[in-house]
N, C-alpha and C positions, 0 to 999 in steps of 0.2 A: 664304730659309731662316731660321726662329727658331729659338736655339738658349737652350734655360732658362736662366734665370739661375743656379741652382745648376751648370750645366757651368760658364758663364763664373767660377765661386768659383776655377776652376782657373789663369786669366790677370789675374784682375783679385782687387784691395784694395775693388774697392766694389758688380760684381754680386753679387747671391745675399748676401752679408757682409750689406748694409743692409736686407735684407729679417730675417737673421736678431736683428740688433740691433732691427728694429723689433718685431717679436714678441717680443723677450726672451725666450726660454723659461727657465725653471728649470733647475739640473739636475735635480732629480728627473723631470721631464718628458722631459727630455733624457736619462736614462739608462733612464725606463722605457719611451721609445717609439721609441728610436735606438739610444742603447747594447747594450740588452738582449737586442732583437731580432735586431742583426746581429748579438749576440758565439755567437749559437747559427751560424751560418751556418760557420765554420772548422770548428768539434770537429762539426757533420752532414757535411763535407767529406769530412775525414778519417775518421768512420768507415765512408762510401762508398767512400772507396779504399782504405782496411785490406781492408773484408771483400770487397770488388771484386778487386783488383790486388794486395793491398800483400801477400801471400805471394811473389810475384815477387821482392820487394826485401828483405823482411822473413821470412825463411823459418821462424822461431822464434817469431814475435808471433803469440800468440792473439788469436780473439776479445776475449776478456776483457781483453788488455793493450792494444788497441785503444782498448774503451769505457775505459778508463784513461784512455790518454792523451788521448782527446779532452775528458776532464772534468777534467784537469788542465787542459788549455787555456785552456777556456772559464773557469774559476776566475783563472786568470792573469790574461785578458781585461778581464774585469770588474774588476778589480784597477787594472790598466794604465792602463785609460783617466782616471780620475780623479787616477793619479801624475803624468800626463803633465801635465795641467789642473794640479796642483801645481807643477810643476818649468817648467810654461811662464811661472806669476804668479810665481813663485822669482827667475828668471831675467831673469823685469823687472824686478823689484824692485833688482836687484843696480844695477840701471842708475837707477833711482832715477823708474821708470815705474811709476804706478799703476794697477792695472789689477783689474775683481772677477773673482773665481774664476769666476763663471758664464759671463763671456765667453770666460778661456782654457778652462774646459770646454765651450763648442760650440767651440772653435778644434780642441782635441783629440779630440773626438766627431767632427767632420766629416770632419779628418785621416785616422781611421783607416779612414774608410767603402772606400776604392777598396784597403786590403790586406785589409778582409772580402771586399768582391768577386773579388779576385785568387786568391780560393781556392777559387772556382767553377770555375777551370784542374783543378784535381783530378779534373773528371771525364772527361779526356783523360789516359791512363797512359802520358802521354811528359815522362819529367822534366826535361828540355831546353825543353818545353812551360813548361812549369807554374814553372819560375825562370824563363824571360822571362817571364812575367805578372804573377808577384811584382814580379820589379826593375821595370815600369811601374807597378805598383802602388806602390811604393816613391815611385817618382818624382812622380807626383800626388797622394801625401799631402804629400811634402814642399814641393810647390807648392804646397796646400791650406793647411800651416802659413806659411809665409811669407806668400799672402796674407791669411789671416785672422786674423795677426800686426798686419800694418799695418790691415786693416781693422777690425777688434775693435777696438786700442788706438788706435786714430783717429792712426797716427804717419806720418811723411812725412817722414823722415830715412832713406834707405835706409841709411846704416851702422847704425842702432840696428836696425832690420826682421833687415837681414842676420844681424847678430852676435848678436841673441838667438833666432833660425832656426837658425843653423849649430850652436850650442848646444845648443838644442831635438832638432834633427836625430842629433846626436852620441848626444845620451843615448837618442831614439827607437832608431837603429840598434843601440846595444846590450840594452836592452828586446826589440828584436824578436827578436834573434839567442838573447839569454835563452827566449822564447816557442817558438820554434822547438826549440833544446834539449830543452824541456818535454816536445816531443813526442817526439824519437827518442829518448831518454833509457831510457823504460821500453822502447822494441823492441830496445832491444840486448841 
């Protein structure tokens, strides 16, 4: 069985990582053909299950507050990902690791690919569903960050990997939780 190199990005610091260091992309590149494209994939999610299911849950959210909040999202999204790319070179730095923005930007572009997909569970209206998908999704970006922490910054000191991941991860988690808000915020 072959399994791509970009799945193995998920256990390893050096499949899929040296293939993307060897292409360097830009971010421009990297946000007009990665970014961009998955950050629509959440706010089409959710306005599939507003106007699908989400009277069930949401008995007061219009239509209209709907297309809101998924254009709130996606605005957030777009946002997000290049903070993240900031706060993950920030956060090396602190430690006195040099690193260029364009590599923590595909660290944090690649990160966030499997909680775009996690919100493909949306179209299953069982929200017991759709939070287990998240928190796996959750967990494979955060392996996603770790390894393409150590692999991007070419580092091999698992306490510096670890401690600028746990970091990373801290602030991701509160980011999401922030994005998340965004959404229910206007259905209530």
């Amino acid at each position: 069985m072959v399994i791509s190199p970009y799945a193995r990005m998920i256990f390893s610091s050096h499949a899929g990582w040296e293939d993307v260091e060897r292409v360097h992309p830009s971010v421009i590149t990297l946000f007009l053909f990665l970014v961009l494209p998955m950050s629509f994939v959440p706010p089409a999610m959710i306005l599939y299950a507003g106007f699908d299911y989400g009277g069930n849950y949401f008995e007061a959210a219009s239509g209209a507050t709907w297309v809101i909040s998924s254009l709130v999202f996606l605005v957030a999204e777009l946002i997000t990902v290049p903070l993240m790319a900031w706060a993950i070179k920030s956060i090396a730095g602190t430690r006195r690791i040099r690193t260029e923005y364009r590599d923590t930007f595909a660290v944090a572009s690649i990160a966030a690919m499997p909680m775009w997909f996690s919100s493909i569970a949306l179209f299953v209206p069982n929200p017991a569903f759709v939070i287990g998908m998240v928190l796996i999704g959750l967990l494979v970006s955060i392996s996603l960050v770790y390894h393409g922490i150590a692999g991007m910054m070419h580092l091999h000191e698992e306490v510096e990997v670890s401690s600028i991941t746990y970091t990373t991860i801290c602030l991701g988690i509160v980011t999401w939780m922030f994005l998340i808000t965004l959404v229910f915020l206007p259905l209530l």
